[in-house]
C-alpha positions in Angstrom: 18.1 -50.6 18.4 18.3 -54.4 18.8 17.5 -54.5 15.0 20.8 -53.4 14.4 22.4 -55.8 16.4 20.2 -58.5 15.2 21.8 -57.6 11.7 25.0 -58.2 12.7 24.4 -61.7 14.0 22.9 -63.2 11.1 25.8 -61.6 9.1 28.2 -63.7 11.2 26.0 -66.9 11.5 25.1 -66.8 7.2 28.9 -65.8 6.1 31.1 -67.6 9.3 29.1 -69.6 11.1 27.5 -70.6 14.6 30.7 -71.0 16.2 32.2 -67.9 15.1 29.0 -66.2 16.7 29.5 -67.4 19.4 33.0 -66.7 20.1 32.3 -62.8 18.8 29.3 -62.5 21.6 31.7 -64.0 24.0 34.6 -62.3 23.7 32.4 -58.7 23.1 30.4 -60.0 26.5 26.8 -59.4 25.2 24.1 -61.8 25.1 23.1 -64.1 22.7 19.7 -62.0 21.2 18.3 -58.8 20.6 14.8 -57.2 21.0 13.7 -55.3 17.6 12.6 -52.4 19.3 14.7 -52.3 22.9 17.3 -49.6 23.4 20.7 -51.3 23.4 23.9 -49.3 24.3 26.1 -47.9 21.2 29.3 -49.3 23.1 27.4 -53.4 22.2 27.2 -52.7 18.6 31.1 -50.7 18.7 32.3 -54.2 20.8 31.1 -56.7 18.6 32.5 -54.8 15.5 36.0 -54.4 17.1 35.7 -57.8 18.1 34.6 -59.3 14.5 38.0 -57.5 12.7 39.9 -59.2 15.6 38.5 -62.8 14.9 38.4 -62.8 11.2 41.8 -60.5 10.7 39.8 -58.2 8.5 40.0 -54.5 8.4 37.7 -52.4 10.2 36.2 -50.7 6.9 36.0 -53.7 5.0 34.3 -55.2 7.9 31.8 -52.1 7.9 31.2 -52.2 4.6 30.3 -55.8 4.1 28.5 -54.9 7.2 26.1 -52.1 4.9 26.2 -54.4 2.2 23.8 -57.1 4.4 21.9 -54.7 5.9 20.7 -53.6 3.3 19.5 -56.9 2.2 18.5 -57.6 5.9 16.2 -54.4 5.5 14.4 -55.5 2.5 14.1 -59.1 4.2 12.8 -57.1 7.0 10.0 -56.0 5.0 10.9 -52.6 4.3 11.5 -53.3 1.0 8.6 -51.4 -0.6 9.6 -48.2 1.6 12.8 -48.3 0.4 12.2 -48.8 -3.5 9.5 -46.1 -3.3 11.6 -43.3 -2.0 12.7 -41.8 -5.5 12.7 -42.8 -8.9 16.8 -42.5 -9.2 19.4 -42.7 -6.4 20.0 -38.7 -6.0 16.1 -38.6 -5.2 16.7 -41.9 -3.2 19.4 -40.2 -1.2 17.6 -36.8 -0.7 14.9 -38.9 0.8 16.5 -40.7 3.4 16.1 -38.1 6.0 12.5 -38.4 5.5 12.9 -42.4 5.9 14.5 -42.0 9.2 11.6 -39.3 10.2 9.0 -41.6 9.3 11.1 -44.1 11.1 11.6 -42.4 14.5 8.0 -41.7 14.8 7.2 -45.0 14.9 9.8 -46.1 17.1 9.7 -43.5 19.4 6.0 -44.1 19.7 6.7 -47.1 20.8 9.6 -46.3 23.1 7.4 -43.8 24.9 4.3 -46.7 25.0 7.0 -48.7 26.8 8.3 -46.1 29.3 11.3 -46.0 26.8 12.5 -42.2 26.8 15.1 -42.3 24.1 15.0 -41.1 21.0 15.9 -42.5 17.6 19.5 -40.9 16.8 19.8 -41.5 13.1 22.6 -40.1 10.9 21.7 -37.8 8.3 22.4 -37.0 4.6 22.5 -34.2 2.3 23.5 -34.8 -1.4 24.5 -32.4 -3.9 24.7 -32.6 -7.8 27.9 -31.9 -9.6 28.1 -30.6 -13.6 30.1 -34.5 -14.7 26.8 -36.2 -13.5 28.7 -37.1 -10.0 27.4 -36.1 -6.3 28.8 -35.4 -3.2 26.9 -36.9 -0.3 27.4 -35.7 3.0 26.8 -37.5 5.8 26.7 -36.4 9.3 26.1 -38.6 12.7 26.6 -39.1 16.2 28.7 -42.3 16.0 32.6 -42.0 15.2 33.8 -44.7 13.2 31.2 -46.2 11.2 31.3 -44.2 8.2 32.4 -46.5 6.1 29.0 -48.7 6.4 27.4 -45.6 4.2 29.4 -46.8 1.0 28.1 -50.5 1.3 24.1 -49.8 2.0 24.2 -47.2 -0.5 26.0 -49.2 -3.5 23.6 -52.1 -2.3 20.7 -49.9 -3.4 22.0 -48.2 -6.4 22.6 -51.7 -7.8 19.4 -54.0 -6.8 17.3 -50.3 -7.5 18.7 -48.3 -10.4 20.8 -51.0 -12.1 23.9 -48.6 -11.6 27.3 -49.5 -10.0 29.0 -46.4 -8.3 32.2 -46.2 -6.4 32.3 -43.8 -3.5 35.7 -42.1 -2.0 35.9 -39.9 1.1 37.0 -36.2 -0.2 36.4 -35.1 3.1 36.5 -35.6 6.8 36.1 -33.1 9.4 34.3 -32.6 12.8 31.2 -30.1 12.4 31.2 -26.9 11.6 27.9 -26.2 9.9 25.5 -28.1 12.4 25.0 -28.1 16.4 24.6 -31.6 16.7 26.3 -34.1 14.8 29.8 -34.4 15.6 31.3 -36.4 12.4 30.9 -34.8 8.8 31.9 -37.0 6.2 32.4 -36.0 2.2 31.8 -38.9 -0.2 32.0 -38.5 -3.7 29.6 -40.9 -5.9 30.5 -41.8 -8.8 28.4 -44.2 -11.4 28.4 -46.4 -14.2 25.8 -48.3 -15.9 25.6 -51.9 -15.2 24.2 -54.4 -17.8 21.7 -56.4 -17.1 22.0 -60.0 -17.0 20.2 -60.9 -20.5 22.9 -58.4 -21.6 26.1 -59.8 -20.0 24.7 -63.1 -21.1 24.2 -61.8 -24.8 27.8 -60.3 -24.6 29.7 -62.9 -23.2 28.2 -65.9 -25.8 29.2 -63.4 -28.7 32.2 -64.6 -31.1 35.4 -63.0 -29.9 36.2 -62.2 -33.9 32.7 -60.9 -35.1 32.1 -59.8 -38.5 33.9 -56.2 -39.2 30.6 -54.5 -40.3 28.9 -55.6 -37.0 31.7 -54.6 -35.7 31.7 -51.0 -37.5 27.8 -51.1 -36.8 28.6 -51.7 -32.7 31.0 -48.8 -32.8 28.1 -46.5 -34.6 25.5 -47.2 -31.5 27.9 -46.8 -29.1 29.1 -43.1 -30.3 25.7 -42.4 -30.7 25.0 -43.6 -27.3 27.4 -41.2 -25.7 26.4 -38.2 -27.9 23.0 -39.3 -26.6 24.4 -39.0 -22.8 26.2 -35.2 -23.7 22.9 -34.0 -25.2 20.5 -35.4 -21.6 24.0 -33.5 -20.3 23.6 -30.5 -21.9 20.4 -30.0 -20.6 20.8 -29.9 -16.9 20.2 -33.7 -16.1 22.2 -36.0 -14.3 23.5 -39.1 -15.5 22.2 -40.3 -12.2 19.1 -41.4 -13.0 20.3 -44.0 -15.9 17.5 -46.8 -15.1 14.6 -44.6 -16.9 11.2 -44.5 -14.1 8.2 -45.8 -15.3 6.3 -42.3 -15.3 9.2 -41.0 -17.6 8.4 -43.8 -20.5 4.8 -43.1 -20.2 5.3 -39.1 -20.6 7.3 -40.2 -23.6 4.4 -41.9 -25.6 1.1 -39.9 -24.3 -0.5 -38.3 -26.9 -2.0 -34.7 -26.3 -4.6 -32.7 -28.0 -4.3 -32.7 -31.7 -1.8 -35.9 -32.2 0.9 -33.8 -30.8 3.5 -36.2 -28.2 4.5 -34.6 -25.1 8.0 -35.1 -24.5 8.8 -32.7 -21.2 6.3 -30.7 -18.9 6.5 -27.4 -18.6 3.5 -26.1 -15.8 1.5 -22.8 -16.5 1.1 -20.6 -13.9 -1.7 -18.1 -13.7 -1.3 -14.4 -14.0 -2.0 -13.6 -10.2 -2.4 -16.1 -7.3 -5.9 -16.6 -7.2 -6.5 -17.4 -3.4 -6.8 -14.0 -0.7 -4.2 -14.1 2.5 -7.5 -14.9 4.7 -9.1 -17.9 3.2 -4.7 -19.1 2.5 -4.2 -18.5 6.5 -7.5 -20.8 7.7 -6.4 -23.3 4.4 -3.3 -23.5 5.9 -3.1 -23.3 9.5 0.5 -24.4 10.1 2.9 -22.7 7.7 5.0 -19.4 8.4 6.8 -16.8 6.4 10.1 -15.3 7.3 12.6 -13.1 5.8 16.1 -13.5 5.9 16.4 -11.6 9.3 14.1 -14.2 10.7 11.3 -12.1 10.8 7.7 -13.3 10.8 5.7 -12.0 8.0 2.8 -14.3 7.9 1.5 -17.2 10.1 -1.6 -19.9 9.5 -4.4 -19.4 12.1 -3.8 -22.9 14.1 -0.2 -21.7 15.1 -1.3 -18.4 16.1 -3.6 -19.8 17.9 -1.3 -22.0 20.0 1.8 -19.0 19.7 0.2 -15.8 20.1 3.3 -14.2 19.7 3.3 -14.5 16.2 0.1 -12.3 15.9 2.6 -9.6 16.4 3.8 -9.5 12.6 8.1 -8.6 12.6 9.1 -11.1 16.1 12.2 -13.0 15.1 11.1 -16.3 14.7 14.3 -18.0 16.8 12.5 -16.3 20.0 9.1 -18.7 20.0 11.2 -21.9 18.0 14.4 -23.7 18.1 15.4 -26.0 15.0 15.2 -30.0 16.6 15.9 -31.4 13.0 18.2 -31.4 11.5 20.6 -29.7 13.9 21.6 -26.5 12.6 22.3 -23.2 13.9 19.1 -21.2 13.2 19.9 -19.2 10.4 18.7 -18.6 7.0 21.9 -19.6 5.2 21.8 -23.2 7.0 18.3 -23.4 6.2 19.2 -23.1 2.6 21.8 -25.5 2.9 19.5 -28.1 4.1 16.9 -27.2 2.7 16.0 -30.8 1.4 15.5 -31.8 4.4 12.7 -32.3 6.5 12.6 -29.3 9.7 11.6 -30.3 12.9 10.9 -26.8 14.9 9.5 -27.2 18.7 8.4 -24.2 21.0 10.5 -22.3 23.6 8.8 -23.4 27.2 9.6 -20.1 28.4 7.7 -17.8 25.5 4.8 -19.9 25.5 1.1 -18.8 27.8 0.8 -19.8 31.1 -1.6 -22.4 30.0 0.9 -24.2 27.9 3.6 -24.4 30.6 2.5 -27.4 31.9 2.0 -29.2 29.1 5.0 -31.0 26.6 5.9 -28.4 24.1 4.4 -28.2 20.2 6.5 -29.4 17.4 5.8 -28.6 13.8 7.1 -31.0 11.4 7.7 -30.0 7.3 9.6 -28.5 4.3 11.0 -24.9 3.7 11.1 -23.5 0.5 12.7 -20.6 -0.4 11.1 -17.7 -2.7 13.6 -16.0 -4.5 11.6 -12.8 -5.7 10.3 -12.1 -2.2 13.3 -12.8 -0.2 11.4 -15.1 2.6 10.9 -18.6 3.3 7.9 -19.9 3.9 8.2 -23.0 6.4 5.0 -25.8 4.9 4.2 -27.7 8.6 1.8 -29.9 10.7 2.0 -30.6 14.2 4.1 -33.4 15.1 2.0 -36.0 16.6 2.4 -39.5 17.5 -0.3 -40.9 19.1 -3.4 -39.5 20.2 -2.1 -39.8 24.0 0.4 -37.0 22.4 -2.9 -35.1 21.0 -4.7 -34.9 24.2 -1.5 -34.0 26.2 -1.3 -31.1 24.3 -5.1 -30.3 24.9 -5.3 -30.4 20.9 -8.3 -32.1 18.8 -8.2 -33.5 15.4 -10.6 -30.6 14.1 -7.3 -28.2 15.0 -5.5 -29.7 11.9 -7.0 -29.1 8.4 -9.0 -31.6 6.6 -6.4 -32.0 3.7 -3.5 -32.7 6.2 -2.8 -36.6 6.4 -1.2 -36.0 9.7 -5.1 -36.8 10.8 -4.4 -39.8 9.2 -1.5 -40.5 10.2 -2.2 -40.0 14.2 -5.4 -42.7 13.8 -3.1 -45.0 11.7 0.0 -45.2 13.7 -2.6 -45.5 16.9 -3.8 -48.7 15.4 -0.2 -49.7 14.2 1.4 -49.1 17.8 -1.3 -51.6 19.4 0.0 -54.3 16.4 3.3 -53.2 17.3 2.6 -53.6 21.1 1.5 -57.1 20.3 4.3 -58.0 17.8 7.0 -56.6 20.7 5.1 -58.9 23.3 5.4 -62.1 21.0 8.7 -61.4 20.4 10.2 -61.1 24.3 7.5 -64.3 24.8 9.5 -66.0 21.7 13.0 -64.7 23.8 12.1 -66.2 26.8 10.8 -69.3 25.3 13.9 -69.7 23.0 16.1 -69.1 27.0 13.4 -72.1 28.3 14.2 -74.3 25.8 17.8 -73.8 26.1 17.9 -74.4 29.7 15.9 -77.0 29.2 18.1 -78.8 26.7 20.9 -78.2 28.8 19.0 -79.8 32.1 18.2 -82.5 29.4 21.7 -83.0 28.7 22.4 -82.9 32.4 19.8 -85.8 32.8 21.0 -87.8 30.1 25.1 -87.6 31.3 24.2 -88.8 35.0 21.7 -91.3 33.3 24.6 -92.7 30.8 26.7 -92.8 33.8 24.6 -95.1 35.7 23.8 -97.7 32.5 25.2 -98.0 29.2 24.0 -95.5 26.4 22.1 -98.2 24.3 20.6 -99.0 27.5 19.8 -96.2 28.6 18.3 -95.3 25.2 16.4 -98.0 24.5 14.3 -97.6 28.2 13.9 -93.9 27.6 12.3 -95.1 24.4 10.4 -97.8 26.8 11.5 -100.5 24.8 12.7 -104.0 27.0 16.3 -104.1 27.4 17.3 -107.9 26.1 19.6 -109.7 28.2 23.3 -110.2 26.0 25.9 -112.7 26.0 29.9 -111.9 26.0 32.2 -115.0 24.6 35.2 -113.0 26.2 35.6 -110.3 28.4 37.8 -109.1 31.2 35.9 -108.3 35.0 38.2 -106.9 38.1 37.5 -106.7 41.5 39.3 -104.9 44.1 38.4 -103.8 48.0 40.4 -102.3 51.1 42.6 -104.2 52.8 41.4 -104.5 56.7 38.4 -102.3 55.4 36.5 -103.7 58.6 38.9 -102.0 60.9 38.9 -99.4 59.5 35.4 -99.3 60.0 35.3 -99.8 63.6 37.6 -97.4 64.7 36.6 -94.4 62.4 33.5 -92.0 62.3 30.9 -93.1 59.4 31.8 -89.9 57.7 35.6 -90.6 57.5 34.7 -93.6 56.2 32.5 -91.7 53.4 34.9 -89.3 52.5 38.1 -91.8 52.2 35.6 -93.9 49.9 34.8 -90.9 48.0 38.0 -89.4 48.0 39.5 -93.3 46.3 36.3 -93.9 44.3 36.8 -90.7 42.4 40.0 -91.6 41.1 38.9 -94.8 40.1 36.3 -93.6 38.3 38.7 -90.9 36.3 40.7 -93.3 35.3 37.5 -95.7 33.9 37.5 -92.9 31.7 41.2 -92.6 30.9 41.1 -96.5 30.2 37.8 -96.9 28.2 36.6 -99.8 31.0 33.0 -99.9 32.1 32.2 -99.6 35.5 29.5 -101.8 36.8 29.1 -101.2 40.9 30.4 -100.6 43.7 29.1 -102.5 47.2 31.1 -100.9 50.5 34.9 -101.2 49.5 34.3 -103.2 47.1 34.8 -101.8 43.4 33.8 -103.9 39.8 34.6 -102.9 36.2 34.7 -104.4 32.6 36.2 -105.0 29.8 34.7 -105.8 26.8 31.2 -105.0 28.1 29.1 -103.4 26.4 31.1 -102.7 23.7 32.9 -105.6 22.8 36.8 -105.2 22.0 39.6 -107.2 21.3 41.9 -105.3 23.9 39.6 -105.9 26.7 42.2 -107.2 29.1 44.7 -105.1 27.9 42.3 -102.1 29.5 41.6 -103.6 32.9 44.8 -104.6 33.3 46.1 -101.1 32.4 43.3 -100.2 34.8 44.4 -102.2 37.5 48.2 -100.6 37.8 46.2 -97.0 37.8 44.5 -98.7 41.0 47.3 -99.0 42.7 48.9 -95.9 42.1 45.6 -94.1 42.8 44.9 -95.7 46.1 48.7 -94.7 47.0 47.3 -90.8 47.1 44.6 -92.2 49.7 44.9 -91.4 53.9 43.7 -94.4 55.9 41.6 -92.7 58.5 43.2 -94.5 61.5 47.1 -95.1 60.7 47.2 -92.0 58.4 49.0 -94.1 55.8 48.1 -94.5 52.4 45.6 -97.3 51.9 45.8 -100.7 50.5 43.7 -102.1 48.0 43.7 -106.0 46.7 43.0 -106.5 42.8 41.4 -109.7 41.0 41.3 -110.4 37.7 39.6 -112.6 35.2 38.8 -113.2 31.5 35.9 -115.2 30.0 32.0 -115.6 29.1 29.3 -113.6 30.7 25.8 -113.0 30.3 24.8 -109.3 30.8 21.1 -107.5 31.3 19.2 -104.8 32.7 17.4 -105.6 36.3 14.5 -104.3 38.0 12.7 -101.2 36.8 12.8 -99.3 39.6 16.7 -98.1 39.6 17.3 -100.3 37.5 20.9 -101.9 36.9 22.9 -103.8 34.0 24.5 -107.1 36.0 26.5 -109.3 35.0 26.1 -113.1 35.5 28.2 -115.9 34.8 30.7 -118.2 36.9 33.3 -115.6 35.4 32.1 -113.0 37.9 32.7 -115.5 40.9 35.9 -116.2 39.9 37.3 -112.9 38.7 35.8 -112.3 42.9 38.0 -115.0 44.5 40.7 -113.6 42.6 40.2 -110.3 44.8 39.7 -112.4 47.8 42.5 -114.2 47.5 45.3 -111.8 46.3 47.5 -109.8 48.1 47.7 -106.6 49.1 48.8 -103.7 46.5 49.1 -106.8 44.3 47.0 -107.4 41.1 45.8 -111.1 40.9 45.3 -112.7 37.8 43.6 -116.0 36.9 45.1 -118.2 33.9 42.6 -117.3 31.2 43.9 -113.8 32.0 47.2 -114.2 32.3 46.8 -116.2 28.6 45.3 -112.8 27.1 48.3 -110.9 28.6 51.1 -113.1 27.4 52.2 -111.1 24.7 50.9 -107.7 25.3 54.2 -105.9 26.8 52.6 -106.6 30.5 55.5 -107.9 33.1 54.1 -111.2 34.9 55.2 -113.1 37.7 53.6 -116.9 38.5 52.4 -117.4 41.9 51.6 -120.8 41.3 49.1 -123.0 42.6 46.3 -121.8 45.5 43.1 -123.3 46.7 40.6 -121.2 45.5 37.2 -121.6 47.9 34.8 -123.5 45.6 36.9 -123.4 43.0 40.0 -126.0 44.2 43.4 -125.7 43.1 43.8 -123.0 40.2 47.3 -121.5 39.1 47.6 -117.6 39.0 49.4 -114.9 38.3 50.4 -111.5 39.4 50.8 -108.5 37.1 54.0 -106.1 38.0 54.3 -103.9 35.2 53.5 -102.3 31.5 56.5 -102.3 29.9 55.8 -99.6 27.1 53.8 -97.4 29.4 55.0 -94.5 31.5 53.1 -94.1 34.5 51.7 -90.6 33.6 49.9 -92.9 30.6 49.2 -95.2 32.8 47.6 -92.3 34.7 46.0 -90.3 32.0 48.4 -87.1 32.7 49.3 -84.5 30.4 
């Protein structure tokens, strides 16, 4: 079930971290959330395991175990906490219980599966402990799943500690594939092992105690403790276990009750009358659903109910394997595996094939309850109710309420777990309407992110944050900065002898590498009109190194437009490049597609250097050359040229940086 899963992602997220989530889910290939009560394959959970050793180098059963450790805690946050601390009063009890847990468990969940068109069932390991003469058990654990035994030791030493205040170690003693049982394939042998654990007052008291304590403290300490342990062989002696070392609270309140005439009662013995009291008739209609069968399998006595729905069982001596076969737990049935599980909860369901006509058609009975054996008599007698769901499993069956004794719960239980499914029904909605709001907002944070990227790329970031917050975008002023121009040489030709979509692709094909290397060169690009192609430095951010960057800029130009097909000749194209440094005033324009300009006589110049340079050349005005001088550029002087509007004005060309390759220059690897 996705709760599983679910588990194992916030296990990832609370102990390594988002990122290492993510990279698990990726390199497993799942998706990013689970459904509590969706069906997800085994081979997910088996992935994302294999996967998690991989990434953190940890051991599998270390992983696994740290893995039974959380979801046990996960559980309890879960809100099964109650269920879980209720199911004995020590952990043998606790552990003889689970099967009944997981019973409870798959009625639910397969109620719920079948409401949702959902045919699996809930395929839960199972567990059978046994109690050994030194106080220590064997647990046996049998499932389905290869490989994930060693989860087991961390849920179970998670509970022993937070429940029953013990620590215990477990081992494998055993591994095998079944033998005993039809359907689980893996049968593990652990053997649990226990020591008290003080509590925290205690440790606390023990640790601030002086190191060199008085002698007859000391001598007094050593007294308790002996008695202590002659206490323990004593509870030993008697048949207990040291199991159950946190005392329940029923046990302390047996201790001090006083009976009758002042007289304490310390145990409980029952009394038992001389003769059963009760005649088979009236025992038969009290119980409708129980059998009796002797070690053949042979049915000596049935409850009215399920001879009602099996008349075979009227005829007293039938074998009771011909009208049953054993669901849970998955034994071969026998009366010496019965006894062996015989702790557990059985699960019988009728044979299609022995049942009347009138019953063929319909989904077959199980009975659901314990087996306890009766030594003097040889039999078993088999304690049952009908296993029902739902009262959509009641009426399928053609069954009524009034066919299950007043005393049974199961009554209960059906009308319960019908209002519990409609919750449930609701609570599985919300949660796929939670799912596919949490996959909304993700898309829509990354369309939001998509927005914002092609909004920053059309205006500056504070810019383009301060109108998204509708605020007025104030106009700036630069002292120094660094502007470049640059267009086609004989663009206009080109023009006229080409198709407009050549034109638009040899455009697109140069602007893209101009743009890439705006990047490469940290220079802010502030239009393009036609050919005709205008960056800064320096603006909006201002930096010192502004005409270090365009200039930089400028010789990626040139090598950039060299790896550019003129349409016409089929030769690479030509581009001029102008250059100029100083003031400038800068601002947002317009509000609809709005743009950030920038005005000053700088721009006019830093333009009639394009227009008046040479092609493949970069043309640099004084106040640029003068920011360049000692920056490891190679210049040459031009000289004096009349500049239209401007007059004479002495410039410069740029050749070369001398420190840079042309891969930096170019931004390659």
């Amino acid at each position: 079930y996705g709760f599983i899963n679910t588990c194992l992602k916030s296990l990832v997220i609370e102990k390594y971290g988002e990122e290492t989530w993510e990279e698990l889910r990726l390199q497993a290939g799942v998706q990013d959330s689970f459904l509590t009560f969706e069906v997800y394959k085994d081979d997910i959970t088996m992935q994302l395991i294999d996967k998690a050793c991989k990434i953190l180098g940890v051991p599998a059963d270390m992983v696994l175990r740290e893995f039974g450790q959380y979801f046990f805690e996960f559980c309890k946050r879960s809100g099964y906490d109650h269920m879980l601390r209720t199911l004995g009063g020590n952990l043998y009890e606790f552990i003889e219980n689970l099967d009944a847990l997981h019973s409870y468990l798959s009625i639910s969940y397969q109620a719920i599966l079948v409401l949702f068109v959902f045919p699996q069932e809930m395929n839960a390991p199972s567990f059978r402990v046994e109690k050994n003469e030194d106080g220590s058990m064997h647990l046996h654990y049998y499932s389905d799943r290869r490989g994930l035994c060693h989860i087991v030791p961390g849920i179970i030493g998670a509970a022993a500690l937070d429940f029953f205040n013990i620590e215990i170690s477990m081992e494998i003693v055993n591994q095998k594939e079944e033998e005993e049982r039809t359907g689980k394939k893996e049968h593990i042998v652990f053997l649990v092992t226990q020591n008290p654990v003080f509590s925290y007052k205690e440790r606390s008291k023990f640790s601030s105690s002086p190191r060199n304590a008085d002698p007859e403290k000391h001598i007094e300490n050593q007294q308790n403790k002996e008695a202590l342990e002659k206490a323990k062989n004593t509870i030993r002696d008697r048949g207990s276990s040291v199991c159950p070392v946190k005392k329940s609270h029923w046990k302390t309140v047996r201790g001090i009750i006083t009976l009758g005439k002042g007289k304490l009662l310390r145990g409980f013995d029952p009394v038992y009358p001389k003769s059963l009291w009760i005649d088979t008739k009236t025992f038969c209609n009290g119980l409708p659903f129980h059998m009796v069968f002797d070690k053949e399998l042979r049915v000596k006595q049935a409850g009215v109910s399920i001879q009602k729905i099996v008349p075979g069982l009227q005829t007293m001596g039938i074998c009771l394997d011909q009208y049953f076969s054993i669901v849970h737990p998955e034994v071969p049935f026998t009366i010496s595996s019965i006894q062996k599980f015989i702790n557990s909860q059985f699960v019988f369901q009728t044979k299609r094939e022995m049942m009347p006509e009138s019953w063929k058609q319909r989904p077959m009975l199980e009975l659901r309850g314990q087996m306890i054996w009766m030594e003097p008599l040889q039999c078993m007698l088999y304690l049952c109710s009908p296993l029902l769901r739902t009262l959509h499993e009641l009426e399928e069956r053609q069954m009524h309420i009034a066919d299950i004794a007043p005393h049974d719960v199961t009554r209960d239980l059906i009308l319960l777990n019908q209002q519990r499914l409609a919750e449930m029904e609701l609570s599985n909605q919300l949660e796929k309407k939670k799912e596919e709001l949490r996959i909304l907002s993700k898309h829509l944070e990354e369309e939001k992110k998509k927005t914002e990227a092609l909004l920053y790329a059309m205006l500056p970031q504070h810019v383009a944050n301060q109108l998204k917050e509708g605020r007025r975008v104030e106009a700036g002023e630069f002292k120094e900065c660094t502007i470049l121009f640059s267009d086609v040489v004989t663009f206009t030709n080109i023009c006229a002898q080409c198709e407009p979509i050549q034109i638009v692709l040899m455009l697109n094909s140069m602007y893209l590498r101009f743009d890439r290397l705006t990047t490469v060169h940290d220079v802010y690009k502030v239009e393009t009109i036609g050919d005709a192609y205008m960056v800064v430095g320096g603006v909006p951010v201002p930096v010192s190194t502004h005409a270090e960057r365009v200039a930089n800029f400028a010789l990626g130009m040139i090598i950039a437009a060299k790896g550019v097909q003129n349409p016409v000749s089929g030769n690479p194209i030509q581009i001029r490049v102008g250059i100029h440094t100083g003031p400038v005033l800068a601002g947002v324009v317009g509000e609809k597609m709005p743009r950030y300009c920038l005005f000053g006589d700088t721009v006019n110049i830093a333009s009639r250097m394009e227009s008046h340079g040479v092609p493949s050349k970069i043309h640099l005005s004084s106040s640029a050359y003068q920011c360049l001088k000692y920056k490891n550029f190679e210049m040459t002087e031009r000289g004096e040229i009349d500049v239209k509007g401007k007059g004479k004005m002495h410039t410069y060309f740029l050749i070369r940086n001398k420190t840079a390759t042309e891969n930096e220059i170019m931004g390659r690897p």
